[in-house]
Biopython code that builds the backbone (N, CA, C, O; Angstrom):
import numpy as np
from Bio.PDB.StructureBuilder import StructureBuilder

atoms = [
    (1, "UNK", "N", (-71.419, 218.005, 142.053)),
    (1, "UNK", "CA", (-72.840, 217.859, 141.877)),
    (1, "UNK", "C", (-73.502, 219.154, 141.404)),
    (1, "UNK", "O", (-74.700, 219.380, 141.230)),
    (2, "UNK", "N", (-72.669, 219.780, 141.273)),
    (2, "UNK", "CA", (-73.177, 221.543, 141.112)),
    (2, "UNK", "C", (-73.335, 221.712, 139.281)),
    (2, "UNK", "O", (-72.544, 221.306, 138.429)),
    (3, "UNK", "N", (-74.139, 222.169, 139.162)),
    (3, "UNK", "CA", (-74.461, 222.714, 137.174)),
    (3, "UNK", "C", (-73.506, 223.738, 137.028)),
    (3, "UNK", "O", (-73.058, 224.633, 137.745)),
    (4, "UNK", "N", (-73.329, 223.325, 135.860)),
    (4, "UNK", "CA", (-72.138, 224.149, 134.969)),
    (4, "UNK", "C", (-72.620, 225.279, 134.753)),
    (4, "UNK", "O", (-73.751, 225.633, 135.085)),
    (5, "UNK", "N", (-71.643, 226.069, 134.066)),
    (5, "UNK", "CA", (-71.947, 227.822, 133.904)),
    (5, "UNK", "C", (-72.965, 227.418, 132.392)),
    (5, "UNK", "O", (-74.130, 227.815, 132.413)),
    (6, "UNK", "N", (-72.571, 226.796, 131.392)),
    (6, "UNK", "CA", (-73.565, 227.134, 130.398)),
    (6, "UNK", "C", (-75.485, 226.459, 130.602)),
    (6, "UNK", "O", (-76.565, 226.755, 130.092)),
    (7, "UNK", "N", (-74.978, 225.409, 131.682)),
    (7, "UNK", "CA", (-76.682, 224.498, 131.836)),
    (7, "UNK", "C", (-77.232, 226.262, 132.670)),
    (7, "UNK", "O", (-78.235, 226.914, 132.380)),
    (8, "UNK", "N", (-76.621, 226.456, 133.264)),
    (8, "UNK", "CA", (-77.103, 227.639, 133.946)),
    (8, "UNK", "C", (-77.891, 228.710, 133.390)),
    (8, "UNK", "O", (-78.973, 229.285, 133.511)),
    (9, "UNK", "N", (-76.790, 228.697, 132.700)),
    (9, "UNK", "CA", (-77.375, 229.960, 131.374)),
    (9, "UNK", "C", (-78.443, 229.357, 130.316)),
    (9, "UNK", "O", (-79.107, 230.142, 129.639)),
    (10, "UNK", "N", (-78.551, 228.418, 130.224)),
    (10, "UNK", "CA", (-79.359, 227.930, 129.396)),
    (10, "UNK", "C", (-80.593, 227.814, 129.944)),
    (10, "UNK", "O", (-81.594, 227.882, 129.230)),
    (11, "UNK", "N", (-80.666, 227.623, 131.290)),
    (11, "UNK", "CA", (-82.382, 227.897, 132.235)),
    (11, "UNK", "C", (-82.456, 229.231, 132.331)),
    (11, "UNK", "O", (-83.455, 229.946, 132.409)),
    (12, "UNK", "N", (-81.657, 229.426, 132.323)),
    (12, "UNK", "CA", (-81.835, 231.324, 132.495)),
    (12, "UNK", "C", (-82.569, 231.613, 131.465)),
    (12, "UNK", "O", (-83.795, 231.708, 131.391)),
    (13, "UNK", "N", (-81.804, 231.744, 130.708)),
    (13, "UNK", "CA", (-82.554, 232.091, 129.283)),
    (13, "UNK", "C", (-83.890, 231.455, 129.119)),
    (13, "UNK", "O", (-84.820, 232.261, 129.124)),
    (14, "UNK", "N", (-84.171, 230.346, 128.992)),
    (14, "UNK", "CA", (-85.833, 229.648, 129.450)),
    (14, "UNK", "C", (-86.354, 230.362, 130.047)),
    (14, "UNK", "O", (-86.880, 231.292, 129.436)),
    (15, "UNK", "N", (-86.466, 230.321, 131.317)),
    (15, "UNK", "CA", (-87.479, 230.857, 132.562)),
    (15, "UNK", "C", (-87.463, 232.338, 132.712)),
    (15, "UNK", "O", (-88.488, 232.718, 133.277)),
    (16, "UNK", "N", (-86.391, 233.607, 132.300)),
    (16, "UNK", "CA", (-86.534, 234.414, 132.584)),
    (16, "UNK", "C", (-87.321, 235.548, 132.403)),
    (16, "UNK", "O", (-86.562, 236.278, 131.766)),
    (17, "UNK", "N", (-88.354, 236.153, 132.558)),
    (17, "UNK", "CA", (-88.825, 237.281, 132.635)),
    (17, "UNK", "C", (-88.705, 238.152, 131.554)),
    (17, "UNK", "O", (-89.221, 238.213, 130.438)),
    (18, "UNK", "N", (-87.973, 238.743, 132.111)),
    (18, "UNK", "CA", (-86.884, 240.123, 131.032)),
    (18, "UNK", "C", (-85.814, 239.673, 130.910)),
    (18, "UNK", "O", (-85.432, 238.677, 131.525)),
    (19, "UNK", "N", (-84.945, 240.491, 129.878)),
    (19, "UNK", "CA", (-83.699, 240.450, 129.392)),
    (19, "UNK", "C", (-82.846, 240.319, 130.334)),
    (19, "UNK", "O", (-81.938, 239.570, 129.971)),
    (20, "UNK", "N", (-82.670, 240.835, 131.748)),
    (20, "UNK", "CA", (-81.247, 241.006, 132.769)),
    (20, "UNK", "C", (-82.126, 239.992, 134.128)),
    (20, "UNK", "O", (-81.636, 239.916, 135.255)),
    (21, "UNK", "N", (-83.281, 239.380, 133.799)),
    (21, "UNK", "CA", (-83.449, 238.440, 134.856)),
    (21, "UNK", "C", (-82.904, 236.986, 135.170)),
    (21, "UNK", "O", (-83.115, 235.834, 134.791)),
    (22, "UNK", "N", (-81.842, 237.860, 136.340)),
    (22, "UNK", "CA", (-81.365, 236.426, 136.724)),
    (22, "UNK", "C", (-81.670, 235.723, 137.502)),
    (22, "UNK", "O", (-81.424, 234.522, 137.396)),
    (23, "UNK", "N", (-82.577, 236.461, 138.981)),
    (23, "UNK", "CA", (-82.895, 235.819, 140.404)),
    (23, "UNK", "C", (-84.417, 235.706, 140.481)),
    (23, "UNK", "O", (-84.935, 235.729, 141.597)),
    (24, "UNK", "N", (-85.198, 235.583, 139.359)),
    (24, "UNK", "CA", (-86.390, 235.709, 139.895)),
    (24, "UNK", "C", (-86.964, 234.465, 139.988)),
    (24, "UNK", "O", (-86.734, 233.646, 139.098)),
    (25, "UNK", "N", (-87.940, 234.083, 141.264)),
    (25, "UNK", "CA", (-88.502, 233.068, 141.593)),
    (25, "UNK", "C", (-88.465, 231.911, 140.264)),
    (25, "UNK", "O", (-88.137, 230.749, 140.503)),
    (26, "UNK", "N", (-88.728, 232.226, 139.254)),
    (26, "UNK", "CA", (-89.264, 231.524, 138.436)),
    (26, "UNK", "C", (-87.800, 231.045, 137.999)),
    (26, "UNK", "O", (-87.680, 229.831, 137.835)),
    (27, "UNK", "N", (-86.651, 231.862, 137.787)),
    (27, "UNK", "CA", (-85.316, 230.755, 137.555)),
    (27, "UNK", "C", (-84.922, 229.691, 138.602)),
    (27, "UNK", "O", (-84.483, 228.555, 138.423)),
    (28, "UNK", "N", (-85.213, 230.405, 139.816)),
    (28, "UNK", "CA", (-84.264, 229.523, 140.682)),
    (28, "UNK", "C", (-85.102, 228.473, 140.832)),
    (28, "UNK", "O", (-84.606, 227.353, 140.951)),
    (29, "UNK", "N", (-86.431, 228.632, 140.852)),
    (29, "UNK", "CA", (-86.970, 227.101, 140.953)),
    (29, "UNK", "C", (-86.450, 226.474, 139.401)),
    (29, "UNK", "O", (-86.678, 225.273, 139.538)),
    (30, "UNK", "N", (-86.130, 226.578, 138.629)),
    (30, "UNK", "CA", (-85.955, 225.667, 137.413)),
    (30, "UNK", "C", (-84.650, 224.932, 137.991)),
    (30, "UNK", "O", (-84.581, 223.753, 138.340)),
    (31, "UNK", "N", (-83.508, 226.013, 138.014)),
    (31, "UNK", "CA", (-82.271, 226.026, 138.574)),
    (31, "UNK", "C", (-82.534, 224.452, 139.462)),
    (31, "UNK", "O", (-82.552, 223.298, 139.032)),
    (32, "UNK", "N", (-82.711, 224.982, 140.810)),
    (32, "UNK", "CA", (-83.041, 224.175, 141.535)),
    (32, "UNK", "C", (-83.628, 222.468, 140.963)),
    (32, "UNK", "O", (-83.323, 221.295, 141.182)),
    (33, "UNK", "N", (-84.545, 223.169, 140.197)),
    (33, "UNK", "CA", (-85.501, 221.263, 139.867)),
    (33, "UNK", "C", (-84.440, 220.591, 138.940)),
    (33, "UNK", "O", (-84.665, 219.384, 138.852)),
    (34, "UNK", "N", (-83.148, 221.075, 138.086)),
    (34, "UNK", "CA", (-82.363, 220.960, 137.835)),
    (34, "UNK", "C", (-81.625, 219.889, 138.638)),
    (34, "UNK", "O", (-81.637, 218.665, 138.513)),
    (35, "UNK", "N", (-80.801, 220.899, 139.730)),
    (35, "UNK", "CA", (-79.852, 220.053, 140.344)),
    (35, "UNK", "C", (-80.484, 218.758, 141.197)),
    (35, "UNK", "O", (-79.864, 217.773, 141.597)),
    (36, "UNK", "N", (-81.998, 219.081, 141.361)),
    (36, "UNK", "CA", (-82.668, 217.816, 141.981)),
    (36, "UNK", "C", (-82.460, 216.742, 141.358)),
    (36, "UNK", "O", (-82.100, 215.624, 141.727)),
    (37, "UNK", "N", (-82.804, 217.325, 140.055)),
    (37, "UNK", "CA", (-82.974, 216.387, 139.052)),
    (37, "UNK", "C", (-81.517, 214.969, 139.034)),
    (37, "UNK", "O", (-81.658, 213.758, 138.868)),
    (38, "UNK", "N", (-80.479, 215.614, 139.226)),
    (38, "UNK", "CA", (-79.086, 215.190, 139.105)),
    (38, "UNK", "C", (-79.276, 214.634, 140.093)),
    (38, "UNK", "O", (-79.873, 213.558, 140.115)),
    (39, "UNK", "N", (-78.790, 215.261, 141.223)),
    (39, "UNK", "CA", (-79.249, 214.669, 142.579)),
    (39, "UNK", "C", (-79.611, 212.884, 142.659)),
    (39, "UNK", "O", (-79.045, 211.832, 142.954)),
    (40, "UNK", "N", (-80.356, 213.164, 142.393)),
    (40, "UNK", "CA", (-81.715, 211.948, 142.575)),
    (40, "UNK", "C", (-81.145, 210.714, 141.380)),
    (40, "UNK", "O", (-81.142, 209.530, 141.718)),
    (41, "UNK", "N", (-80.693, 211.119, 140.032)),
    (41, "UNK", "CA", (-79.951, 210.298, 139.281)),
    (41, "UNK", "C", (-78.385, 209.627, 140.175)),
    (41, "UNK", "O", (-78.099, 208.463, 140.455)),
    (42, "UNK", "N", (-77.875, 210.492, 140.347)),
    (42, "UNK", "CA", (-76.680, 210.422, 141.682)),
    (42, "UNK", "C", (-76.980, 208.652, 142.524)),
    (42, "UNK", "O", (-76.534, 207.506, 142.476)),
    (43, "UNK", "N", (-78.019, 209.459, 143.229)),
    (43, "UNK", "CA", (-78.858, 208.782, 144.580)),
    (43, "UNK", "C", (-79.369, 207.254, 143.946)),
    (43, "UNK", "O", (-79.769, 206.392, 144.728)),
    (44, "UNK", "N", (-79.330, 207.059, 142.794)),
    (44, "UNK", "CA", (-80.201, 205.786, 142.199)),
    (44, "UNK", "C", (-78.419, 205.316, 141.984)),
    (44, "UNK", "O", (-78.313, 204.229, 142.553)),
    (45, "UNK", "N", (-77.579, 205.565, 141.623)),
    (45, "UNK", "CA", (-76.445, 204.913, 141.603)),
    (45, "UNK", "C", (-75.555, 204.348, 143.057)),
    (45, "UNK", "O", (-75.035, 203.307, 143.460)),
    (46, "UNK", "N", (-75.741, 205.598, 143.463)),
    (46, "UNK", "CA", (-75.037, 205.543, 145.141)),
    (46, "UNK", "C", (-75.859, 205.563, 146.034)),
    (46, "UNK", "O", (-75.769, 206.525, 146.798)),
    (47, "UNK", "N", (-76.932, 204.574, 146.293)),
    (47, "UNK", "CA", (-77.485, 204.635, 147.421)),
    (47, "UNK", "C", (-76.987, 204.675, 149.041)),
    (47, "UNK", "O", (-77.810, 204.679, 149.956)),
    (48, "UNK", "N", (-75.517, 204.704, 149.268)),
    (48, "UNK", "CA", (-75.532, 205.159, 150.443)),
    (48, "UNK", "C", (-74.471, 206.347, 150.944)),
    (48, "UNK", "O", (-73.748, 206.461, 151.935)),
    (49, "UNK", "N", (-74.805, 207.397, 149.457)),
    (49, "UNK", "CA", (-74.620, 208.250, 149.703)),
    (49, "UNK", "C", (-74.853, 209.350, 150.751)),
    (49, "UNK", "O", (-74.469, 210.446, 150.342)),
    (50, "UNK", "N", (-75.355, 209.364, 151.940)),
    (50, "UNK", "CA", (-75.819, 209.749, 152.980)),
    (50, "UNK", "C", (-75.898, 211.543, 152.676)),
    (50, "UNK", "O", (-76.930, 212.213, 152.627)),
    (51, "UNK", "N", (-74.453, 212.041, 152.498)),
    (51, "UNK", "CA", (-74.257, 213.624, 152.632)),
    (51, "UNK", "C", (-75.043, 214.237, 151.247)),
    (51, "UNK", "O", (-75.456, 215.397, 151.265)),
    (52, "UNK", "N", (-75.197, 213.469, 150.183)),
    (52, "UNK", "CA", (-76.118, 213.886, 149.267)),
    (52, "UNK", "C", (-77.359, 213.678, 149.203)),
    (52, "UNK", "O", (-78.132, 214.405, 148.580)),
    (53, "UNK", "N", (-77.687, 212.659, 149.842)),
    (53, "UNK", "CA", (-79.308, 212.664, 150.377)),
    (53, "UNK", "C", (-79.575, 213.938, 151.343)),
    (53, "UNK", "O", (-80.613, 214.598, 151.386)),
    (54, "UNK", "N", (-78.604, 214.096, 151.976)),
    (54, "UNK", "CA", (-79.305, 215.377, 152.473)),
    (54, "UNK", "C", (-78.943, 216.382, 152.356)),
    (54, "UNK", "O", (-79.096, 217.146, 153.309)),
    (55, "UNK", "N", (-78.128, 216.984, 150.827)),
    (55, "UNK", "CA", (-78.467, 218.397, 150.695)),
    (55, "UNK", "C", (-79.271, 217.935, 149.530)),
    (55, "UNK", "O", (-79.246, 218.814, 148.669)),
    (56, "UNK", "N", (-80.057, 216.780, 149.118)),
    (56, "UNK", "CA", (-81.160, 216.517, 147.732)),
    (56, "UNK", "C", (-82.342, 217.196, 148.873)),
    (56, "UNK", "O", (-83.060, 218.093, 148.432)),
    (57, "UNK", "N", (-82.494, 216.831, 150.082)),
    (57, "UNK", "CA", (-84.131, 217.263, 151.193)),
    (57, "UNK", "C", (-84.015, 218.721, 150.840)),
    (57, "UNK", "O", (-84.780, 219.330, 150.093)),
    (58, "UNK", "N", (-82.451, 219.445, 151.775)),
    (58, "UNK", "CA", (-82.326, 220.395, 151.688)),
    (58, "UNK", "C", (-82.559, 221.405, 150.473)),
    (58, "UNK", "O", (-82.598, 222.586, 150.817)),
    (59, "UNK", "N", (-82.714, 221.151, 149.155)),
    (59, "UNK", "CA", (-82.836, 221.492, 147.857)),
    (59, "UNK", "C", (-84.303, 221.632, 147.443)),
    (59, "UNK", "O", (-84.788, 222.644, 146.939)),
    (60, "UNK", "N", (-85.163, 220.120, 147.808)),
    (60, "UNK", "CA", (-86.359, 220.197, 147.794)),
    (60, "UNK", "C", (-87.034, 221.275, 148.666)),
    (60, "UNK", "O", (-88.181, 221.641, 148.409)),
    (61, "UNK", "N", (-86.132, 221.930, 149.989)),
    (61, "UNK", "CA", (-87.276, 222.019, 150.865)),
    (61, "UNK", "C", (-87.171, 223.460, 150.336)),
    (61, "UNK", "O", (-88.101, 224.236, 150.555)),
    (62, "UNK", "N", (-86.074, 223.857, 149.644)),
    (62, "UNK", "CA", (-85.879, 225.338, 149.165)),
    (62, "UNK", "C", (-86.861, 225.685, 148.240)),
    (62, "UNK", "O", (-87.625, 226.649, 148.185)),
    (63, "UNK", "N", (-86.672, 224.592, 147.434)),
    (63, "UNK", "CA", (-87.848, 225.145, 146.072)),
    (63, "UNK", "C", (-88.935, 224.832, 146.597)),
    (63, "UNK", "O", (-89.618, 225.590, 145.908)),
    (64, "UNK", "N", (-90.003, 224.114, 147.553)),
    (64, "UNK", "CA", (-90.939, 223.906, 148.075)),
    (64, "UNK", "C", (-91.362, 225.502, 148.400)),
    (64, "UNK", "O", (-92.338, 226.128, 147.987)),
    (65, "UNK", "N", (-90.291, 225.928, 149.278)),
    (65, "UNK", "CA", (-90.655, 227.335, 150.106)),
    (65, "UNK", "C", (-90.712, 228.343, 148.687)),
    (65, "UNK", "O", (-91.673, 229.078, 148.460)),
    (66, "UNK", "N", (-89.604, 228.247, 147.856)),
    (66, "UNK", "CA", (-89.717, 229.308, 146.544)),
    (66, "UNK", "C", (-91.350, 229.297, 145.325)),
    (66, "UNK", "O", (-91.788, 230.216, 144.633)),
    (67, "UNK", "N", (-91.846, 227.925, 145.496)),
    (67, "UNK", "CA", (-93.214, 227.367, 144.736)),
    (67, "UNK", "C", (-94.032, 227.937, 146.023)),
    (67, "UNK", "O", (-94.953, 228.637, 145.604)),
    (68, "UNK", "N", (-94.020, 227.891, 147.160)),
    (68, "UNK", "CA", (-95.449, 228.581, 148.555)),
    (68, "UNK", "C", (-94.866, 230.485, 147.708)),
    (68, "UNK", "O", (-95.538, 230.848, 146.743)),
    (69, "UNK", "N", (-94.189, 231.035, 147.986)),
    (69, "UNK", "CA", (-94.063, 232.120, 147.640)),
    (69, "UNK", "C", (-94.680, 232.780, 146.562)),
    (69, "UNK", "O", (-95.340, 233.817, 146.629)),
    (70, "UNK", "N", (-94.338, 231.903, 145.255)),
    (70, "UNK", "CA", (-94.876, 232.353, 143.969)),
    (70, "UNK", "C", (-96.213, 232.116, 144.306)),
    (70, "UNK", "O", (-96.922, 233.115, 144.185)),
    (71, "UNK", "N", (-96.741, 231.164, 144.667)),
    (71, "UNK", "CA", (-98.440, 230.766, 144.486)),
    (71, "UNK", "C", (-98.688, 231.981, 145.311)),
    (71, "UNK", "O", (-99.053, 232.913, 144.594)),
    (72, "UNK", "N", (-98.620, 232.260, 146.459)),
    (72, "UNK", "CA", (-98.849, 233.013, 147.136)),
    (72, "UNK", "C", (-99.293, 234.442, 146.481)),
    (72, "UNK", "O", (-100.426, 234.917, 146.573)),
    (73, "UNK", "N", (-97.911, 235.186, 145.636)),
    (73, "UNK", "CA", (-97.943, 236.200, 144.974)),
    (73, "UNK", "C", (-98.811, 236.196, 143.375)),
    (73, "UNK", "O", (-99.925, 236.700, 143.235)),
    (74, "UNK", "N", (-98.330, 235.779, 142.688)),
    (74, "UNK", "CA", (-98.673, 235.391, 141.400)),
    (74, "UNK", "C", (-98.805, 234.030, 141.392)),
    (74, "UNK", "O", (-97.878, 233.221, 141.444)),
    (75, "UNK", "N", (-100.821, 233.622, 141.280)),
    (75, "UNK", "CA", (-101.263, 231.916, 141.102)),
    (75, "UNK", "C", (-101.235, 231.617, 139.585)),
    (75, "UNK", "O", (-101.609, 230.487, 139.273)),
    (76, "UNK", "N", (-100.782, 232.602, 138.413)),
    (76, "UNK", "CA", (-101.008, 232.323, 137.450)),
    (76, "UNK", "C", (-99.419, 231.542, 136.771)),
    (76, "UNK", "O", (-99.336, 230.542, 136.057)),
    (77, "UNK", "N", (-98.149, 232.542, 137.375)),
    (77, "UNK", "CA", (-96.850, 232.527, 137.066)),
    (77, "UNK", "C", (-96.551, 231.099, 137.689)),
    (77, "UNK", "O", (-95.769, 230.354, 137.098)),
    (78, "UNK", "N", (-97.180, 230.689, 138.913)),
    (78, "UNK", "CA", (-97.042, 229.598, 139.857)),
    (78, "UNK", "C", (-97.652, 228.280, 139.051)),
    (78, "UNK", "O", (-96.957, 227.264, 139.031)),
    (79, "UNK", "N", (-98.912, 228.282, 138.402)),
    (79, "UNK", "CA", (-99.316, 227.059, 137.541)),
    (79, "UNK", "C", (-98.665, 226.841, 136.197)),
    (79, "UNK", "O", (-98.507, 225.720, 135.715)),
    (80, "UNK", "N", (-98.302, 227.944, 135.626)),
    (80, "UNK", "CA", (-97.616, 228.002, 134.346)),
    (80, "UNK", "C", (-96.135, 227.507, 134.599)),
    (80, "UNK", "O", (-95.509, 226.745, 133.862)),
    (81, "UNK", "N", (-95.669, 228.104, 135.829)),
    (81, "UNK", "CA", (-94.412, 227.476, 135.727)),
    (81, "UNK", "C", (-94.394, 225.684, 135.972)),
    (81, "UNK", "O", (-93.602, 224.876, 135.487)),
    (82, "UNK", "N", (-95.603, 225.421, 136.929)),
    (82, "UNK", "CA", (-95.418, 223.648, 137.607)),
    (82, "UNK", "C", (-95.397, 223.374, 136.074)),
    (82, "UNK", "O", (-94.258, 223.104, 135.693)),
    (83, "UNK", "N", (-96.191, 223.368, 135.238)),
    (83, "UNK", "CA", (-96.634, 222.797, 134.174)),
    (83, "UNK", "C", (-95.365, 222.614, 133.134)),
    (83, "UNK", "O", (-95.170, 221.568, 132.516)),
    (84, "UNK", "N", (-94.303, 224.102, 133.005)),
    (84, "UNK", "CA", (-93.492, 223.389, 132.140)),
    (84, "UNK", "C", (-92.647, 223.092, 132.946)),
    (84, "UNK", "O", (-91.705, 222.973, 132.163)),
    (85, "UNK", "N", (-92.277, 222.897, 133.810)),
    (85, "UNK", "CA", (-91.167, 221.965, 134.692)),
    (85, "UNK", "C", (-92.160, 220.484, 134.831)),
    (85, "UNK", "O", (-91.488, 219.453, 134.795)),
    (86, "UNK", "N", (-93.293, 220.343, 134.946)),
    (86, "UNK", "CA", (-93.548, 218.813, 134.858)),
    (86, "UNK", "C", (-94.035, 218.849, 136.631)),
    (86, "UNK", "O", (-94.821, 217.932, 136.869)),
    (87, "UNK", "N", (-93.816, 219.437, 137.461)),
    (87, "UNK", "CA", (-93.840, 219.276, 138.731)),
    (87, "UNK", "C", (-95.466, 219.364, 139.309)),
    (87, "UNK", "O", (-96.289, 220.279, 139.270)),
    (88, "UNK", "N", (-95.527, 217.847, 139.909)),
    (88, "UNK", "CA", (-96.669, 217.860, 140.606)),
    (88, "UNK", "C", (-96.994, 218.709, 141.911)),
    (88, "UNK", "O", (-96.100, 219.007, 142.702)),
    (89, "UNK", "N", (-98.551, 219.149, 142.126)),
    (89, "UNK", "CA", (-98.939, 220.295, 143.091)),
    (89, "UNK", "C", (-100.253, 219.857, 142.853)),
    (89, "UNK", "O", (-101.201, 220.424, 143.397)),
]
sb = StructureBuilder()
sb.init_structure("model")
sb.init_model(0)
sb.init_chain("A")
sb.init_seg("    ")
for serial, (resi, resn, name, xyz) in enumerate(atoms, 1):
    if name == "N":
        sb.init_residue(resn, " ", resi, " ")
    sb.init_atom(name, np.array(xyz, "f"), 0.0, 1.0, " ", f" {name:<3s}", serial, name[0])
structure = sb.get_structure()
């Protein structure tokens, strides 16, 4: 269920900052809305997948806490990012 090395690199390159940014708020939430994304496609096939329903909560509740952080710090980096990920707030 895990993203490959190039989907990886390919949000990287999207969302990052500067040239050598790999960990900053703004990737890993993409990262993240990513594997949700899968996740949840997964979950519409195998509904009684149980152990993937709950690292899909566990995933949400990460980027939930990583989206309170950014708003928190930067409200501008925080609306710009919901907007091109699509994510309601």
């Amino acid at each position: 269920m895990s993203l490959d090395k190039s989907t990886k690199e390919e949000i990287t390159k999207k969302f990052q900052l500067h040239e050598k940014d790999t960990g900053s708020a703004d990737v890993q939430i993409a990262i993240l809305t990513e594997r949700i994304t899968e996740l949840t496609d997964h979950l519409k096939n195998a509904p009684k997948d149980h152990s993937s329903r709950l690292a899909l909560l566990k995933l949400v509740g990460q980027r939930r806490k990583l989206l309170d952080y950014l708003n928190s710090t930067d409200t501008e980096r925080y609306k710009t990012l919901i907007t091109r990920l699509n994510l309601r707030k």
